[in-house]
C-alpha positions as CSV (number, residue, x, y, z in Angstrom):
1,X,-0.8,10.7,7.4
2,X,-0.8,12.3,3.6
3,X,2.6,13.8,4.1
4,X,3.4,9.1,4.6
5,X,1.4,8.1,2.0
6,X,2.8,10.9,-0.5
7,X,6.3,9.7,0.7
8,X,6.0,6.0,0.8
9,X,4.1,6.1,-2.7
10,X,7.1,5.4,-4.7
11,X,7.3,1.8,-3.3
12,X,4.1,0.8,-4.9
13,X,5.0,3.0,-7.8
14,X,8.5,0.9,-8.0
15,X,6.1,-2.4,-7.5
16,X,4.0,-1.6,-11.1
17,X,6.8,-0.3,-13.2
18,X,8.8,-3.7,-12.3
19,X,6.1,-5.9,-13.2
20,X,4.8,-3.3,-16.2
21,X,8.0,-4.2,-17.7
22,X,7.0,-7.9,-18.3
23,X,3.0,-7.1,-19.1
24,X,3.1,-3.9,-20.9
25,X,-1.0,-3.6,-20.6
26,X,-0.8,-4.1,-17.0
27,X,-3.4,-1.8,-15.1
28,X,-5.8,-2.0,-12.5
29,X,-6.6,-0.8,-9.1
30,X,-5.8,-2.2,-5.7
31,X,-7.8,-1.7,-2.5
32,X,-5.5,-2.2,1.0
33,X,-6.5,-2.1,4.6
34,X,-3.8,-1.9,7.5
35,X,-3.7,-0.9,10.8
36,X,-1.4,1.8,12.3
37,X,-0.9,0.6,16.6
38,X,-0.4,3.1,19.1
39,X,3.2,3.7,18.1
40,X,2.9,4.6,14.6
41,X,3.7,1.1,13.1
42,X,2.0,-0.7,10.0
43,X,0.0,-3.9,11.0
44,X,-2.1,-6.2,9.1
45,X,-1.7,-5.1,5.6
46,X,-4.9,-6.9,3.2
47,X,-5.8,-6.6,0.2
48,X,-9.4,-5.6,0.2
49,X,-10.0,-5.7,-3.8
50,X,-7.6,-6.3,-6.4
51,X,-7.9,-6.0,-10.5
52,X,-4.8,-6.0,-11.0
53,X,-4.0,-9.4,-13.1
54,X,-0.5,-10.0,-11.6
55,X,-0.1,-11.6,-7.7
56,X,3.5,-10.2,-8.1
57,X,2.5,-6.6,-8.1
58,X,-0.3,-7.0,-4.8
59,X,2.7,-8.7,-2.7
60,X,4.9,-6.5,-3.4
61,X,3.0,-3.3,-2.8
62,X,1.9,-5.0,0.5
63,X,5.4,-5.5,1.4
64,X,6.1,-2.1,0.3
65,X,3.3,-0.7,2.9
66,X,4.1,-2.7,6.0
67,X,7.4,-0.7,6.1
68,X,5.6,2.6,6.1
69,X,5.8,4.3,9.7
70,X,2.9,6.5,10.6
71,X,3.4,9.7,13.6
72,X,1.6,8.3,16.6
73,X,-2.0,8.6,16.9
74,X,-3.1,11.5,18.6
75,X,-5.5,9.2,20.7
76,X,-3.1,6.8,21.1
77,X,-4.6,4.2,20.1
78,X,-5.3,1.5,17.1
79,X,-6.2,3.2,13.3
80,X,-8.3,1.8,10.3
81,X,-6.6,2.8,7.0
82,X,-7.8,2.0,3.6
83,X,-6.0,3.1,0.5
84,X,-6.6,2.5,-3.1
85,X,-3.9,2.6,-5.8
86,X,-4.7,3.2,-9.3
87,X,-2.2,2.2,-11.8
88,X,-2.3,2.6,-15.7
C-alpha cells in the first residue's frame, strides 16, 4: 500500500500547487477515507476533515485518489483506508 500512496502522491501534490497559484497562503490538512474492494480498486472516497479553505483543492484530490489502484487484498476482501495530507 505505501509503495501506492508514495506513487499516487503527486496527484494531490499537482491538486495544491494548481490552486496555490491563485491563494498564495493556501494550507491546511485534509483527512480522506476510501475503500479498496477485493480487486484492488478505489471506492467511496470522503472527505473525513478538511481545513483547507478552497472546495477546488478537496475535489480534486478526491478525484486524484479514486484512480489510485491498490494490489489485491491478501484476504480478499473489502479495506478501510484513511489518509491525511498536509499541505503548506
Amino acid at each position: 500500500m505505501t509503495a501506492v500512496l508514495r506513487a499516487g502522491i503527486q496527484g494531490p501534490k499537482y491538486c495544491y500547487e494548481k490552486a496555490l497559484s491563485g491563494s498564495p497562503s493556501l494550507a491546511g490538512t485534509l483527512d480522506l477515507a476510501w475503500q479498496i474492494d477485493p480487486t484492488g480498486t478505489t471506492k467511496k472516497v470522503v472527505v473525513i476533515r478538511s481545513t483547507i479553505a478552497e472546495p477546488a483543492v478537496e475535489e480534486c484530490v478526491t478525484r486524484s485518489v479514486r484512480r489510485w489502484r491498490f494490489p489485491i487484498p491478501l484476504k480478499k476482501d473489502t479495506c478501510e483506508v484513511s489518509v491525511s495530507f498536509g499541505f503548506s
